[in-house]
Backbone as JSON Lines, residues from 0, in Angstrom:
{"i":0,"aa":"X","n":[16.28,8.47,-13.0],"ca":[14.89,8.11,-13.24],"c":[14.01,9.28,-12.79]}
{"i":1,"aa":"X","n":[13.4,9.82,-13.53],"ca":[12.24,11.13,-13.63],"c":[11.25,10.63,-12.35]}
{"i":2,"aa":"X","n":[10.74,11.4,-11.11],"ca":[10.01,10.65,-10.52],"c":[8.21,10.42,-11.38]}
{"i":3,"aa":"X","n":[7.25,9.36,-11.01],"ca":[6.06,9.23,-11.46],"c":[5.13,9.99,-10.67]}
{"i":4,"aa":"X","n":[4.85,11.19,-11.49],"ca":[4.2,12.14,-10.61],"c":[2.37,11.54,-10.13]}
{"i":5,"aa":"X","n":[1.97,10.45,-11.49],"ca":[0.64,10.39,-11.96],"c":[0.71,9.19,-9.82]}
{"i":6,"aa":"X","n":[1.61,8.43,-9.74],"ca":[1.75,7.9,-8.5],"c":[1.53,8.82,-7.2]}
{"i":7,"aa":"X","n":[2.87,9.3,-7.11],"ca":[3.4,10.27,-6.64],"c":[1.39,11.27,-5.83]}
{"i":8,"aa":"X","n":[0.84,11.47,-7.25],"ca":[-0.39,11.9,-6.49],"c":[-1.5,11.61,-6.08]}
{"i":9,"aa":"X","n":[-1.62,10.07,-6.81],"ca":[-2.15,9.09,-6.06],"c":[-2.15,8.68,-4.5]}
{"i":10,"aa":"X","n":[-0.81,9.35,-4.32],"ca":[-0.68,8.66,-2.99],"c":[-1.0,9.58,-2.26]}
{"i":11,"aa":"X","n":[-0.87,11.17,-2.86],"ca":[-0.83,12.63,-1.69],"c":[-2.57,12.83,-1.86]}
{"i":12,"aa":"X","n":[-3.55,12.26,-2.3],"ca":[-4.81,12.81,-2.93],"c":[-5.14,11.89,-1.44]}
{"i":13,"aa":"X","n":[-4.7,10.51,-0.68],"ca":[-5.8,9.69,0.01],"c":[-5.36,10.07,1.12]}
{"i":14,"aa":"X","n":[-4.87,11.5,1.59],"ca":[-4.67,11.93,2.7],"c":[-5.14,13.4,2.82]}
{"i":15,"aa":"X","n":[-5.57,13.48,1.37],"ca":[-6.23,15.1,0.92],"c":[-5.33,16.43,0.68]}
{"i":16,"aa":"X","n":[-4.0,15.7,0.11],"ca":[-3.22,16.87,0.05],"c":[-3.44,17.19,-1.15]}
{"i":17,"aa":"X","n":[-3.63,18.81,-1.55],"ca":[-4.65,18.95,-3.04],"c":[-2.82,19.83,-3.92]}
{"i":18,"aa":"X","n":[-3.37,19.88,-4.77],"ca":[-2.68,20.34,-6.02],"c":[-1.51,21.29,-5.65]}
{"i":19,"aa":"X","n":[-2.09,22.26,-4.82],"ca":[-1.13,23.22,-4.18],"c":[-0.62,22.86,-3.28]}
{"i":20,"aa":"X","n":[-0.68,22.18,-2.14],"ca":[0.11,21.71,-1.46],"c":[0.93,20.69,-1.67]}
{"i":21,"aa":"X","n":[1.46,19.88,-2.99],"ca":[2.24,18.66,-2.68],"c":[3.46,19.27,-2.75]}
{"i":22,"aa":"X","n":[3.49,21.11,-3.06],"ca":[5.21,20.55,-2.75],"c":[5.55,20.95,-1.18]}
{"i":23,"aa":"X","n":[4.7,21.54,-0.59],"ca":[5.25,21.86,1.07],"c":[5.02,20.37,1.5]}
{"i":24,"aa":"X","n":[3.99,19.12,0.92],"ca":[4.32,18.04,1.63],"c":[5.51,17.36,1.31]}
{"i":25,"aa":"X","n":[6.06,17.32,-0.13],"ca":[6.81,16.55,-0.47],"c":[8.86,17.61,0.55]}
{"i":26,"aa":"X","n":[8.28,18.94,0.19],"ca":[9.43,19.24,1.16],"c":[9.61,19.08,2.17]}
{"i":27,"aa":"X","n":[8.72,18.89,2.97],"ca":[8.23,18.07,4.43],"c":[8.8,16.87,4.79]}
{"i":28,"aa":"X","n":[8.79,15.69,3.81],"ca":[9.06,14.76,3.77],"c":[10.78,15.06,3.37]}
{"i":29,"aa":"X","n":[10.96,15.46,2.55],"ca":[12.54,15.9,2.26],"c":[13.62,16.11,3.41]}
{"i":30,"aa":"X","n":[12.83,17.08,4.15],"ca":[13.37,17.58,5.47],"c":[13.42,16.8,6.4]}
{"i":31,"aa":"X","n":[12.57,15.89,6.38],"ca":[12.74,14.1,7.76],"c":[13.75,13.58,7.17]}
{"i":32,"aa":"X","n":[14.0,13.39,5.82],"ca":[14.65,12.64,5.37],"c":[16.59,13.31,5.74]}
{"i":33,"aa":"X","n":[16.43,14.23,5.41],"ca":[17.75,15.0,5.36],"c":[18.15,14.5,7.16]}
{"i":34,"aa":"X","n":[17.25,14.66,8.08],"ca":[17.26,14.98,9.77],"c":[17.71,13.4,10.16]}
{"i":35,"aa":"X","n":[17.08,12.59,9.55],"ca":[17.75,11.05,9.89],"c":[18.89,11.02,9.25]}
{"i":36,"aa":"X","n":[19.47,11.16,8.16],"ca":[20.43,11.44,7.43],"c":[21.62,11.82,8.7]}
{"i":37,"aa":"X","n":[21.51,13.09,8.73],"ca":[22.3,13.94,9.57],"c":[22.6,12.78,10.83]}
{"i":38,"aa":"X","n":[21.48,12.45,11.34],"ca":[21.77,11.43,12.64],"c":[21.97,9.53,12.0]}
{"i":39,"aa":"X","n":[22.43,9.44,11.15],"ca":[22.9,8.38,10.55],"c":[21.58,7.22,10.19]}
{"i":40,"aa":"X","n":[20.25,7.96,10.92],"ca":[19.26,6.97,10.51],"c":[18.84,6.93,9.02]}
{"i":41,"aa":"X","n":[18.15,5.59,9.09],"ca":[17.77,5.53,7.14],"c":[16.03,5.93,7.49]}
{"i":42,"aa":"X","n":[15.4,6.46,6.44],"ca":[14.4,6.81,6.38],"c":[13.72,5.53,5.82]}
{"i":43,"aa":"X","n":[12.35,5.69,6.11],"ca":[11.62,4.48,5.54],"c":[10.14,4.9,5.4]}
{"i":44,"aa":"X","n":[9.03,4.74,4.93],"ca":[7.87,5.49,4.69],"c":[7.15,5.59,5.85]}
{"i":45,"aa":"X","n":[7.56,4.64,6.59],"ca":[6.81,4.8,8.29],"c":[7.52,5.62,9.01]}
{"i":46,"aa":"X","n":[8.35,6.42,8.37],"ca":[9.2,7.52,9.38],"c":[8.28,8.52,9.33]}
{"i":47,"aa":"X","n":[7.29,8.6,8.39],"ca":[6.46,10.23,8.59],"c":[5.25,9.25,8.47]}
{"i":48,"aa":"X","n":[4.27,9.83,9.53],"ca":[3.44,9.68,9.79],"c":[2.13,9.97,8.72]}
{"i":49,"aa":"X","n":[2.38,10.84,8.27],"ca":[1.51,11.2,6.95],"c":[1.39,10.15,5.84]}
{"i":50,"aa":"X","n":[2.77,10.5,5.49],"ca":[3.25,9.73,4.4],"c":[2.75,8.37,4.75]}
{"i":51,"aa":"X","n":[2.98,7.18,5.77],"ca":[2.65,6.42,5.87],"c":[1.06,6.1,5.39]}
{"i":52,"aa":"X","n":[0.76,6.81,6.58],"ca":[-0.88,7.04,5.95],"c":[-1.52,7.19,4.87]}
{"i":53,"aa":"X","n":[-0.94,7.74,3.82],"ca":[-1.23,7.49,2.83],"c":[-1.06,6.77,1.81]}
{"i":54,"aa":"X","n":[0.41,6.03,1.92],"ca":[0.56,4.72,1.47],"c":[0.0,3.31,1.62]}
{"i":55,"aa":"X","n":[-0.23,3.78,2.65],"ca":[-1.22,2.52,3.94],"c":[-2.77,2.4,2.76]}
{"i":56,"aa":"X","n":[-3.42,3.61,2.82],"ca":[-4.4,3.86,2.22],"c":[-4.58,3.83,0.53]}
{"i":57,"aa":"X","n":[-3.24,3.58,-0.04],"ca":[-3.41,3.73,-1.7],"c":[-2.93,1.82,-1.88]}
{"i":58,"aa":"X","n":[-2.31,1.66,-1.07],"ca":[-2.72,0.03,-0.97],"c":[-3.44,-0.31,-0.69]}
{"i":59,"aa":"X","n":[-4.24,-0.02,0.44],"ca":[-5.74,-0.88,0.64],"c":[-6.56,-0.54,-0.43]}
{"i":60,"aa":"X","n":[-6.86,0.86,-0.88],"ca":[-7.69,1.22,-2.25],"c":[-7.56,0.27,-3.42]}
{"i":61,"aa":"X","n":[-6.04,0.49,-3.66],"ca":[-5.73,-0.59,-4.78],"c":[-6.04,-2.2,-4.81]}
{"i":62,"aa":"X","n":[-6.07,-2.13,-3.41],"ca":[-5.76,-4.1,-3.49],"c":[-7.88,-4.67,-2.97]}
{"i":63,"aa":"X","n":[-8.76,-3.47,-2.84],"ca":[-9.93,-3.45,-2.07],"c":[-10.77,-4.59,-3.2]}
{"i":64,"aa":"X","n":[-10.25,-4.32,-4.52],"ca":[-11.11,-5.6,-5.53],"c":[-10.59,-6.61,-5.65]}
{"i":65,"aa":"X","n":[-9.42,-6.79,-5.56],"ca":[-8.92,-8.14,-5.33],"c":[-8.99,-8.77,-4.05]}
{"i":66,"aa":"X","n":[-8.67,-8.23,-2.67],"ca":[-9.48,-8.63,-1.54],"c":[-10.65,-8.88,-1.72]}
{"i":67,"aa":"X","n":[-12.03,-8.12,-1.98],"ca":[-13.18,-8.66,-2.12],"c":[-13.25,-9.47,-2.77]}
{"i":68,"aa":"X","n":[-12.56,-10.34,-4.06],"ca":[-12.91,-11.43,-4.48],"c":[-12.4,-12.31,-3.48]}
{"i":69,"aa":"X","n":[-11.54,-12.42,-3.08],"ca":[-11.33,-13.6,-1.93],"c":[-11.65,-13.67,-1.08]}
{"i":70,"aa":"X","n":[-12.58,-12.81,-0.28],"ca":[-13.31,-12.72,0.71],"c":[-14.62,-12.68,0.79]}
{"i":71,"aa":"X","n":[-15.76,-12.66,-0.37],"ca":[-16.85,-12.54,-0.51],"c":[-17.32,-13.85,-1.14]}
{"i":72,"aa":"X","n":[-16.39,-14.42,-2.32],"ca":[-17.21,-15.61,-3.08],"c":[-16.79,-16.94,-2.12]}
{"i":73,"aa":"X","n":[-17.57,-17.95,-1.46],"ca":[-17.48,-18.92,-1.32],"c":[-16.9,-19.58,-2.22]}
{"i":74,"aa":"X","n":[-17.32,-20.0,-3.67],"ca":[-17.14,-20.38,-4.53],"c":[-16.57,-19.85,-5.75]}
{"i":75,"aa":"X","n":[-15.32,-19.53,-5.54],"ca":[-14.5,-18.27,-6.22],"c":[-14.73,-19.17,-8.13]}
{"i":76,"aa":"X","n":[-15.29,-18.27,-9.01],"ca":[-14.83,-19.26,-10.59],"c":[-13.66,-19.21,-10.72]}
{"i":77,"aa":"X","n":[-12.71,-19.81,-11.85],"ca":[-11.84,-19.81,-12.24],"c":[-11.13,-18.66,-12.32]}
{"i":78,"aa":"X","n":[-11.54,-17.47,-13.08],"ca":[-10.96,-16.09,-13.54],"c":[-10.72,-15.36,-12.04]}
{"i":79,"aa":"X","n":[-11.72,-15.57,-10.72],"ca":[-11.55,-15.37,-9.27],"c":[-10.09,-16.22,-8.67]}
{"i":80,"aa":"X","n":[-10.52,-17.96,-8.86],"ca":[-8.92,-18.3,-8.21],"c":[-7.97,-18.05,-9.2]}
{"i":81,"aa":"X","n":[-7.83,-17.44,-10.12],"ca":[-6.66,-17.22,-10.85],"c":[-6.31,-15.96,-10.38]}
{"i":82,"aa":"X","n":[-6.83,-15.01,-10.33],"ca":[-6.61,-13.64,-8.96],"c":[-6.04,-13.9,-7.84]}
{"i":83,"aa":"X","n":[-6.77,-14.77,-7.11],"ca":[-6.44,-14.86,-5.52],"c":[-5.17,-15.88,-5.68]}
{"i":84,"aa":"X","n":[-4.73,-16.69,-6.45],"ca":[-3.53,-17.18,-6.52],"c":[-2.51,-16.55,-6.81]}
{"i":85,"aa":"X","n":[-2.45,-15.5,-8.0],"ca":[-1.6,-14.61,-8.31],"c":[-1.25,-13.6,-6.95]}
{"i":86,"aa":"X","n":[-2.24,-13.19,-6.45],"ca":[-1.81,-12.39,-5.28],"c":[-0.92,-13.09,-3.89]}
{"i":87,"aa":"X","n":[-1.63,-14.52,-3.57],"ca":[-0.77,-15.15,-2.94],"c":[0.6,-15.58,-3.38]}
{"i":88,"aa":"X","n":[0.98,-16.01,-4.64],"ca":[2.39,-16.01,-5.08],"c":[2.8,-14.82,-4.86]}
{"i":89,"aa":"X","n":[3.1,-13.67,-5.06],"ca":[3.45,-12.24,-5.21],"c":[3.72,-12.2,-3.54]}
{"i":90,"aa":"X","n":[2.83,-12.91,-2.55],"ca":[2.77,-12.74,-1.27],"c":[4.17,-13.59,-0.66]}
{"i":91,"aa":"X","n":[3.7,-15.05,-1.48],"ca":[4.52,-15.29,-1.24],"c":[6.42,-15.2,-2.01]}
{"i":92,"aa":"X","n":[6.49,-15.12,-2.99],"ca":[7.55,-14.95,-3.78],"c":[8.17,-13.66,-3.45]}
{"i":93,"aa":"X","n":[7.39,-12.44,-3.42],"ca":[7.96,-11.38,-3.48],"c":[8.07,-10.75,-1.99]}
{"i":94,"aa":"X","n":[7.81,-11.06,-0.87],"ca":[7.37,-10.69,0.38],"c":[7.62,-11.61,1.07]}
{"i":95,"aa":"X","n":[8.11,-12.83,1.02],"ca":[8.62,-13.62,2.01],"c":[7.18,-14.57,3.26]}
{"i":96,"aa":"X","n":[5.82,-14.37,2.57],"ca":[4.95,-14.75,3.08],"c":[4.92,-16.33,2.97]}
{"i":97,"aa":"X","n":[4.87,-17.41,3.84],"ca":[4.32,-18.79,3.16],"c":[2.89,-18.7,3.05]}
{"i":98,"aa":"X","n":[2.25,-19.98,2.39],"ca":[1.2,-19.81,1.95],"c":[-0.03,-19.57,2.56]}
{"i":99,"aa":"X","n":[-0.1,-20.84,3.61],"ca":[-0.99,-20.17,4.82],"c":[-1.22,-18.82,5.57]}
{"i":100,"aa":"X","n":[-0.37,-18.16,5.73],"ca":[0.1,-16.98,5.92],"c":[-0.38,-15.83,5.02]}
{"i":101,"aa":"X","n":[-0.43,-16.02,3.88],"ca":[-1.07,-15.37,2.82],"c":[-2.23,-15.01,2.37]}
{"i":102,"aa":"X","n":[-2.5,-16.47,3.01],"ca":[-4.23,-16.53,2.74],"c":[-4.69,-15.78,3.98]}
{"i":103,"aa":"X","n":[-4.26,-16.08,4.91],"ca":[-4.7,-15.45,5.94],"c":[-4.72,-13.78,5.69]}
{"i":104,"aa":"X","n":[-3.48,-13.36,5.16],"ca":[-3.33,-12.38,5.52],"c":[-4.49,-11.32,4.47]}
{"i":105,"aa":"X","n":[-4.98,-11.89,3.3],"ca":[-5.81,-11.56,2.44],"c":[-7.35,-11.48,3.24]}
{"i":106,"aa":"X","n":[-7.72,-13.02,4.08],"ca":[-8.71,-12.64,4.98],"c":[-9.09,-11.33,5.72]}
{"i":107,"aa":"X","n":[-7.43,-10.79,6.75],"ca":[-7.45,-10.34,7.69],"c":[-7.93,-8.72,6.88]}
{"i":108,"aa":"X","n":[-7.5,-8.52,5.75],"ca":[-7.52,-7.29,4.81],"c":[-9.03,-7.27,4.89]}
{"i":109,"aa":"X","n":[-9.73,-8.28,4.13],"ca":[-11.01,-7.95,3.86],"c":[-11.7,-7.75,4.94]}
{"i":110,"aa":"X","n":[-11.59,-8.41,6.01],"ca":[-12.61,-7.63,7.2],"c":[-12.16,-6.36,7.33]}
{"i":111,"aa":"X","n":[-10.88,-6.05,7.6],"ca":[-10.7,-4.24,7.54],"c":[-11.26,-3.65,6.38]}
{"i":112,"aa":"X","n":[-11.82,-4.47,5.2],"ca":[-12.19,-3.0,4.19],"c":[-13.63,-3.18,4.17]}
{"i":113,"aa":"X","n":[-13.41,-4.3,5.25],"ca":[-15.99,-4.78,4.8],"c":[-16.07,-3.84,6.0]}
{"i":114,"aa":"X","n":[-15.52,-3.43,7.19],"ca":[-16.07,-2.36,8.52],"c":[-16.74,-1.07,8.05]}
């Protein structure tokens, strides 16, 4: 599988790594990866600190309009709870969240992106 570069720089742009630098970051990241390797650990995106960070940040970007609908309308319309339900299934189905849990956890998002 070809990697998705159009992603790929989505994710290196919300930490400000510009055009010329993604490949000393992405070799950067290569090189943690190889070093846990060597010491039998598995890598995971919270192993580099960067990297995290910027994944951290291309999810909150991404998910910042669908949080604000569930956190701003009292009275969400239809085309709103059909959003905020889809995201809670996904929360819960795909992520192991129950439902309460979900909702919550959609709350806890939107105060971090209204600060």
């Amino acid at each position: 599988m070809e990697p998705d570069e159009k992603l790929m720089r989505s994710i290196e742009e919300q930490i400000g790594i510009t055009e010329n630098a993604k490949k000393a970051f992405r070799e950067e990241i290569m090189i943690r990866i190889s070093t846990l390797a060597r010491k039998g650990a598995k890598f995971d995106y919270t192993s580099h600190d960067r990297l995290r960070e910027a994944i951290e940040k291309k999810l909150f970007a991404d998910l910042k309009n669908v949080v604000k609908i569930t956190t701003s309308t009292r009275t969400p319309d239809p085309e709103q709870n059909k959003r905020i339900d889809e995201v809670v299934r996904r929360l819960t189905e795909e992520n192991g969240y129950c439902e309460c849990c979900a909702n919550e956890l959609l709350r806890y998002v939107g105060t971090l992106l209204s600060r």
